[in-house]
C-alpha positions as CSV (number, residue, x, y, z in Angstrom):
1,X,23.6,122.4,-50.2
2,X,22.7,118.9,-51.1
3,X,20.1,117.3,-49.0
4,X,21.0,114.1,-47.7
5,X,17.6,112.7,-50.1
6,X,19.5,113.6,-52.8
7,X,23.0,112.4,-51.4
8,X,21.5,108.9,-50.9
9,X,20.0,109.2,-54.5
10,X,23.3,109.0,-56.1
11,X,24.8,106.7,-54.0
12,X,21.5,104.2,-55.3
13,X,21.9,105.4,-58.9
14,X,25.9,104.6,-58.4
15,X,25.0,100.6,-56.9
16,X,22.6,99.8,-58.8
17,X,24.3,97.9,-61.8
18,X,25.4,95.8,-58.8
19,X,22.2,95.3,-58.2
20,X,19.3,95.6,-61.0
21,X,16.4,94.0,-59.6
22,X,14.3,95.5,-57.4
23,X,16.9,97.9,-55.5
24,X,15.1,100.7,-53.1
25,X,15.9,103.8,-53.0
26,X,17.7,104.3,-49.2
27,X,15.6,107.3,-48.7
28,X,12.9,110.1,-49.1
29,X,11.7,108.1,-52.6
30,X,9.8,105.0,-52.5
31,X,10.5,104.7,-56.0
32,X,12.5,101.8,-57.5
33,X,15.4,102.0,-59.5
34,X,15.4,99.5,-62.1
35,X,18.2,98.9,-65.2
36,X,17.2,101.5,-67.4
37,X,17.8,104.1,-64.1
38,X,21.5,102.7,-63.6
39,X,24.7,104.2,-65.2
40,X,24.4,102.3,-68.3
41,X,22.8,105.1,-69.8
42,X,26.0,107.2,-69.9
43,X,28.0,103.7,-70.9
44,X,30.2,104.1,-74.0
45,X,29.0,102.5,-77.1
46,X,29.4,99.4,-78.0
47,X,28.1,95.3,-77.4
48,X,25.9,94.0,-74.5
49,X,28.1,90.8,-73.6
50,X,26.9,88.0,-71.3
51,X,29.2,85.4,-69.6
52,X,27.6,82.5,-68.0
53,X,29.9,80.2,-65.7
54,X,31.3,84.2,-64.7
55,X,32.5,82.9,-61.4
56,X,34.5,79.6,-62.5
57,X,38.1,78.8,-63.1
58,X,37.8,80.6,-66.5
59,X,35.0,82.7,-66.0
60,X,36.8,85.2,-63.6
61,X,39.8,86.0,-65.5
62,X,38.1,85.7,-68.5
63,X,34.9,88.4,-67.0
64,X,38.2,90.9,-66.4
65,X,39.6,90.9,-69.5
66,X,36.3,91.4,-71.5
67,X,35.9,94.3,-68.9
68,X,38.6,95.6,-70.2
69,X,37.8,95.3,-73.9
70,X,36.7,98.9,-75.7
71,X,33.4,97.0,-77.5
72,X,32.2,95.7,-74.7
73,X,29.2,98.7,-73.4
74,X,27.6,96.3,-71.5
75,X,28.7,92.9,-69.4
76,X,26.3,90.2,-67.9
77,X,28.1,88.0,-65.7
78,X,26.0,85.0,-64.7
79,X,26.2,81.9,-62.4
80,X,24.5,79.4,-60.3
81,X,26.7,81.0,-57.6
82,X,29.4,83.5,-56.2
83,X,28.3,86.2,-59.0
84,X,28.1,89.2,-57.1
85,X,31.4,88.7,-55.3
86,X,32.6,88.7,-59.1
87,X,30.6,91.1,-59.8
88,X,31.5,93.6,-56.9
89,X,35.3,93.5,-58.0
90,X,35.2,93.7,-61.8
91,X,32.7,96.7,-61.4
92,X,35.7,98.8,-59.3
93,X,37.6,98.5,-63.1
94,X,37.7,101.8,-64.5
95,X,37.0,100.7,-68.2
96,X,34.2,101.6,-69.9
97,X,31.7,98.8,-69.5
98,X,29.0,98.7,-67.2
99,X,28.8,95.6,-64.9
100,X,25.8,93.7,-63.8
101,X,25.5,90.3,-61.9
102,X,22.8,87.6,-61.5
103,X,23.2,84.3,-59.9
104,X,20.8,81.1,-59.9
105,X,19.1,79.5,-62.3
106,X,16.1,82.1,-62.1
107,X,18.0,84.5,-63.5
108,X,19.4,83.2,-66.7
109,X,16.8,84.4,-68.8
110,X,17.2,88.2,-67.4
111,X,20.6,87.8,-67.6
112,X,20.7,86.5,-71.4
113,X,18.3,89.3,-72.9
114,X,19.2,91.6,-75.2
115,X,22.7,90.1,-75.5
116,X,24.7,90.6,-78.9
117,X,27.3,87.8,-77.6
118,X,27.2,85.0,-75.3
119,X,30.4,83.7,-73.6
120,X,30.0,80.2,-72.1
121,X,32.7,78.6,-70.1
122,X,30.0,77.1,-67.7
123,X,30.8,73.2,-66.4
124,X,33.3,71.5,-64.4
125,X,36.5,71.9,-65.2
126,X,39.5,68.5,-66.2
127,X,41.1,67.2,-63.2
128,X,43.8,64.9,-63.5
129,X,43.4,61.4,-65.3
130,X,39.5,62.7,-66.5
131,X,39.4,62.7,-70.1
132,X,36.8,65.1,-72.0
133,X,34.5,62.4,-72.2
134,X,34.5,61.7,-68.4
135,X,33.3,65.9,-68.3
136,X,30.2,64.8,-70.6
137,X,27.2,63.8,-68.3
138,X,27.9,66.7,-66.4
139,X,28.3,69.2,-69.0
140,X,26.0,68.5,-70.9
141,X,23.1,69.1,-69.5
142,X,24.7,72.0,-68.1
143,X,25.3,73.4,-71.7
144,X,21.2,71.8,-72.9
145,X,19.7,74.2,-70.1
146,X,21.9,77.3,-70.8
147,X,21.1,76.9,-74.7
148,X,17.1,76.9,-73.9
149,X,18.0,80.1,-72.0
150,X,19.6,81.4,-75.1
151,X,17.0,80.5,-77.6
152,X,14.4,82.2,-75.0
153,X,15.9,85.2,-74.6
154,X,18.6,86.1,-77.4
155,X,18.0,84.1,-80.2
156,X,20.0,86.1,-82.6
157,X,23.6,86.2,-80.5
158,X,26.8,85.0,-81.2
159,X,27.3,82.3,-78.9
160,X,30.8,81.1,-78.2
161,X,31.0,77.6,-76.6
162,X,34.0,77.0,-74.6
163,X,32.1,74.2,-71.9
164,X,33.8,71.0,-72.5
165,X,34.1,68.4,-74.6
166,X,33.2,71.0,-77.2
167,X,33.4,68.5,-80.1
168,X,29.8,67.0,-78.4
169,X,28.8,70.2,-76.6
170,X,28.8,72.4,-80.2
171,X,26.0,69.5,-81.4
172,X,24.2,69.5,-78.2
173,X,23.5,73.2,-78.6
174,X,22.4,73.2,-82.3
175,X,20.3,70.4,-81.5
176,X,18.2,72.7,-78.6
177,X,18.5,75.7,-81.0
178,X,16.8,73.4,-83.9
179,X,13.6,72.1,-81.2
180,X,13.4,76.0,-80.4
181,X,13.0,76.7,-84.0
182,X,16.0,79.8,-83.1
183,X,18.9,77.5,-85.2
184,X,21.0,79.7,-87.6
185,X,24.8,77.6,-87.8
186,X,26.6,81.1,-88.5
187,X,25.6,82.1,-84.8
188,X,27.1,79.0,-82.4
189,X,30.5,78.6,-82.7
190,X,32.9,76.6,-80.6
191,X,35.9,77.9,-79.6
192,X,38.7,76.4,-80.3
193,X,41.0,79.4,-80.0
194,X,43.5,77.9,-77.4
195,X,44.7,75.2,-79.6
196,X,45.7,78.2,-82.0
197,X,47.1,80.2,-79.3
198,X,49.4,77.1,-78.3
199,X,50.2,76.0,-81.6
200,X,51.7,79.5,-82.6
201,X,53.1,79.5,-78.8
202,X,55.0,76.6,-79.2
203,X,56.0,76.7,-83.0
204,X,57.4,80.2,-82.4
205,X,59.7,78.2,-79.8
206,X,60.6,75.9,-82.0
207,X,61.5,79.1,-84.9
208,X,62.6,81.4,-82.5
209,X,60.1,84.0,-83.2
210,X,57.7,86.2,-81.2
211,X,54.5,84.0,-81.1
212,X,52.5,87.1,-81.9
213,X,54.2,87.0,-85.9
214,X,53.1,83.4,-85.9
215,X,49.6,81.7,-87.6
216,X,49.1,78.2,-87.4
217,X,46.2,77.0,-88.5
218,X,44.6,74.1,-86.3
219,X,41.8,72.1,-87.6
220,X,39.5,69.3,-86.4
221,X,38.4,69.3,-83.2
222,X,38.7,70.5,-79.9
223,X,40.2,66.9,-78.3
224,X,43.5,65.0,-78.3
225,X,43.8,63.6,-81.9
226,X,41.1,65.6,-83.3
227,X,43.3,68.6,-83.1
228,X,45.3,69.0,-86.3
229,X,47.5,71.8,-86.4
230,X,48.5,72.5,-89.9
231,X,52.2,73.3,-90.0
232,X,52.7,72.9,-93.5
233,X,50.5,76.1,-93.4
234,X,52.2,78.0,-91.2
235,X,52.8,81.8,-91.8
236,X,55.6,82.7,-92.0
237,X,56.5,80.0,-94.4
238,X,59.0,77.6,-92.8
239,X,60.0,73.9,-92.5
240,X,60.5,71.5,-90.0
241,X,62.1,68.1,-89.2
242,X,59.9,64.7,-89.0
243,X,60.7,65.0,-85.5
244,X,60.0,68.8,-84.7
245,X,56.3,67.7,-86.6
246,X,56.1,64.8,-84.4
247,X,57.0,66.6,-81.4
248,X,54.7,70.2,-82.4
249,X,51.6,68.1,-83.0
250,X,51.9,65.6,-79.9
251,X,52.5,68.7,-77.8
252,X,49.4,70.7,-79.4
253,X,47.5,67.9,-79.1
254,X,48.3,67.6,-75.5
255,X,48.4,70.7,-74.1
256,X,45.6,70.7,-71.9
257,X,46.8,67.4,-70.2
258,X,50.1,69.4,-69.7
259,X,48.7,72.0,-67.9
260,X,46.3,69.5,-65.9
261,X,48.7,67.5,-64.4
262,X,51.8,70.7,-63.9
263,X,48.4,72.0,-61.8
264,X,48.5,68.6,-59.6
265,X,44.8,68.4,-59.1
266,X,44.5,72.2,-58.5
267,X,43.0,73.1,-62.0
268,X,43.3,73.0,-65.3
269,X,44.0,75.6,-68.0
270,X,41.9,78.2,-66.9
271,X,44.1,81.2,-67.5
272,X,45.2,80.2,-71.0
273,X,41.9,79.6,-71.9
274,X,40.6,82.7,-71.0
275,X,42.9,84.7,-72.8
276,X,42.1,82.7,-75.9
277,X,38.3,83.0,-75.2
278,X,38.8,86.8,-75.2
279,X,40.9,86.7,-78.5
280,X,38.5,85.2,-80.2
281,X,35.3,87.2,-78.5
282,X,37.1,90.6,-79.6
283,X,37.6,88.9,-83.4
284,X,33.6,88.1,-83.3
285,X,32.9,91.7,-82.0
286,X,35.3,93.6,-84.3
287,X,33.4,91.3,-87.1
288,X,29.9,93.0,-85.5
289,X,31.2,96.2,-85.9
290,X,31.9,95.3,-89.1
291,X,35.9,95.1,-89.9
292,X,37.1,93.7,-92.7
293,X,39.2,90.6,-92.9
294,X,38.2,88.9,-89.7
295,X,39.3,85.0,-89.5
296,X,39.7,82.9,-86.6
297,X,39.4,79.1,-87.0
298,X,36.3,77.6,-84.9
299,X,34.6,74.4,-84.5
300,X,31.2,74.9,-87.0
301,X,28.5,73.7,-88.8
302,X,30.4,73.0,-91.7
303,X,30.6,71.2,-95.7
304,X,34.0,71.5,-95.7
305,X,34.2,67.1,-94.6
306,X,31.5,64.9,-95.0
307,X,31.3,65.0,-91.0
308,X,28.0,68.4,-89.5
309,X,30.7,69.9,-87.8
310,X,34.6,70.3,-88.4
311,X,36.9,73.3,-86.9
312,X,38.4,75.6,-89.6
313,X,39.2,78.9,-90.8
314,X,36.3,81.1,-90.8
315,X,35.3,85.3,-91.6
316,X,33.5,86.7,-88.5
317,X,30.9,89.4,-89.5
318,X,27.9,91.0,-88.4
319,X,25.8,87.8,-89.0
320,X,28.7,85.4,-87.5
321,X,30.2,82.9,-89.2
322,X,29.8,84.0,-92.9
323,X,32.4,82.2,-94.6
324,X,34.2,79.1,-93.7
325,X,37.1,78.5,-95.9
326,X,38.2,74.9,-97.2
327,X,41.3,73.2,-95.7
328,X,44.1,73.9,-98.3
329,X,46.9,71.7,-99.4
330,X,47.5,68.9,-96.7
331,X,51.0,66.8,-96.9
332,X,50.8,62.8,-96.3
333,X,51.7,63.8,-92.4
334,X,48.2,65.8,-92.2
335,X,46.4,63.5,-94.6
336,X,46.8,60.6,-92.3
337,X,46.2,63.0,-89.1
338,X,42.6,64.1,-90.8
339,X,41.5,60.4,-91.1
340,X,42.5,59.7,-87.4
341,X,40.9,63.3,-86.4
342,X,37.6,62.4,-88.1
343,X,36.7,58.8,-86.9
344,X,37.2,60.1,-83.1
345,X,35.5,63.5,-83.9
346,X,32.5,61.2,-85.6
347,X,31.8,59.6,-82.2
348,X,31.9,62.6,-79.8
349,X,29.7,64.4,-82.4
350,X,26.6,61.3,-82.6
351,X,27.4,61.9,-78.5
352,X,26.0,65.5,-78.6
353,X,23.1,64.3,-80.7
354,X,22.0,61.6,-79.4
355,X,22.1,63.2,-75.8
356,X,19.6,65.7,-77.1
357,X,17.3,62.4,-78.2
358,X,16.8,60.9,-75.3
């Protein structure tokens, strides 16, 4: 017969990715259980993910679904408040993963280490009649302190940067990276993956096709104008009317204010964006693992303009970013939309920089 030391034993071992610092055995043992005592030994294999922001607007749904993804052995979900909540419920999810919480600012660094990919939808969200811009004072200093946590404790992950505006927040963090001497560009990359997952969303409308046979490539930016879907790219091969093109790229291009203002003050697109975030997270982890033939577009440190960073086409592999591919044949309809795309992306990107200089 067990003895009720031993019941109470388990129970600890069984709550104590819940809670990894510190947690006291309930009885018989004075012994503490710390994270290498806690079910991630038996974990299946795969990549130690963190998510900071976990408990936000995009950081819940998007903490479930990378719960749910086979890669994931391990997921760090971090904020400055409401993790464990978060934490409690994903854990109940009987995927794979092992779940561990850690809220407030003292805990970013234990939350970061060791991480193969970082997820970061931390910041205030759009509310209606804000612009990205009007998100910048606040986010970026959000998006500064996370990156010093990064370069402290997991210089050599992937980080994914979702906070908003992206087009300033990508500079921001490669400019924190540089001053920690941690900088490699193949390793930050902002994710532009919604305005991919719309553009094939709506062109697939517009052709009558499941949105899942669809590839439109969207360069640019991550912000109104600077967000240049490609259509004269799009696979499969098909044509539009000047007014389907006018209609495709103003709607791409303003999807997020769409969803802002159908949400009436009560969000923005959190849902959306954390389906994208996970497409594109399980593209950067199947490129870890090593697959072949793994392109997204992101927003990078790139040659492919004259301007330090520009969203395009890129192969995700075990070192990141490894190849970022040139835009292709542009019609006079593109053309025109790069020259518009790169004088507004210009300013938000001097933005990041110059926030990092003061």
């Amino acid at each position: 017969m067990h003895t009720t030391s031993e019941a109470n034993q388990r129970i600890a071992r069984i709550a104590a990715h819940l809670h990894p610092p510190n947690f006291q055995m309930i009885e018989g043992n004075s012994s503490n259980i710390g994270r290498m005592d806690c079910r991630a030994k038996g974990a299946a294999p795969g990549f130690k993910v963190a998510i900071i922001g976990a408990a936000g607007g995009i950081g819940q749904p998007l903490s479930m679904l990378m719960k749910m993804n086979p890669l994931v052995s391990v997921l760090h979900l971090y904020d400055v408040v409401n993790t464990p909540g978060v934490t409690a419920d994903i854990s109940h999810m009987d995927t794979g993963a092992v779940v561990r919480g850690f809220v407030g600012k003292d805990k970013l660094d234990e939350a970061l280490t060791g991480m193969d990919l970082v997820i970061v939808p931390a910041g205030v969200p759009r509310k209606p009649g804000m612009t990205r811009d009007d998100l910048f004072n606040i986010n970026a200093g959000i998006v500064k302190t996370i990156c010093e946590g990064i370069a402290r404790s997991c210089p050599r992950a992937i980080v994914n940067l979702i906070s908003n505006p992206v087009n300033s927040t990508v500079p921001i963090a490669a400019e924190v990276f540089k001053k920690a001497g941690t900088y490699d560009p193949k390793l930050l990359l902002g994710v532009t993956m919604l305005d991919v997952v719309r553009a094939n969303t709506f062109v697939a409308e517009v052709l009558g096709l499941d949105p899942r046979e669809v590839d439109v490539p969207v360069v640019g930016g991550h912000a109104g104008v600077t967000i240049l879907p490609l259509l004269s790219q799009v696979k499969p091969p098909c044509s539009f009317t000047p007014e389907e093109i006018n209609h495709l790229t103003d709607r791409i291009q303003n999807g997020g204010t769409e969803v802002v203002e159908a949400k009436a003050g009560a969000g923005s697109a959190t849902l959306s964006m954390a389906y994208a975030a996970v497409k594109f997270a399980d593209a950067c982890l199947r490129g870890l693992r090593g697959d072949a033939g793994v392109i997204e577009c992101s927003f990078v440190q790139s040659q492919v303009t004259e301007l330090p960073f520009f969203a395009t086409k890129v192969r995700l592999g075990r070192s990141g970013a490894e190849e970022i591919f040139p835009l292709g044949p542009l019609n006079e309809y593109e053309r025109a939309g790069l020259e518009k795309a790169k004088t507004e992306l210009a300013t938000s990107i001097d933005k990041g920089v110059s926030f990092t200089r003061k």
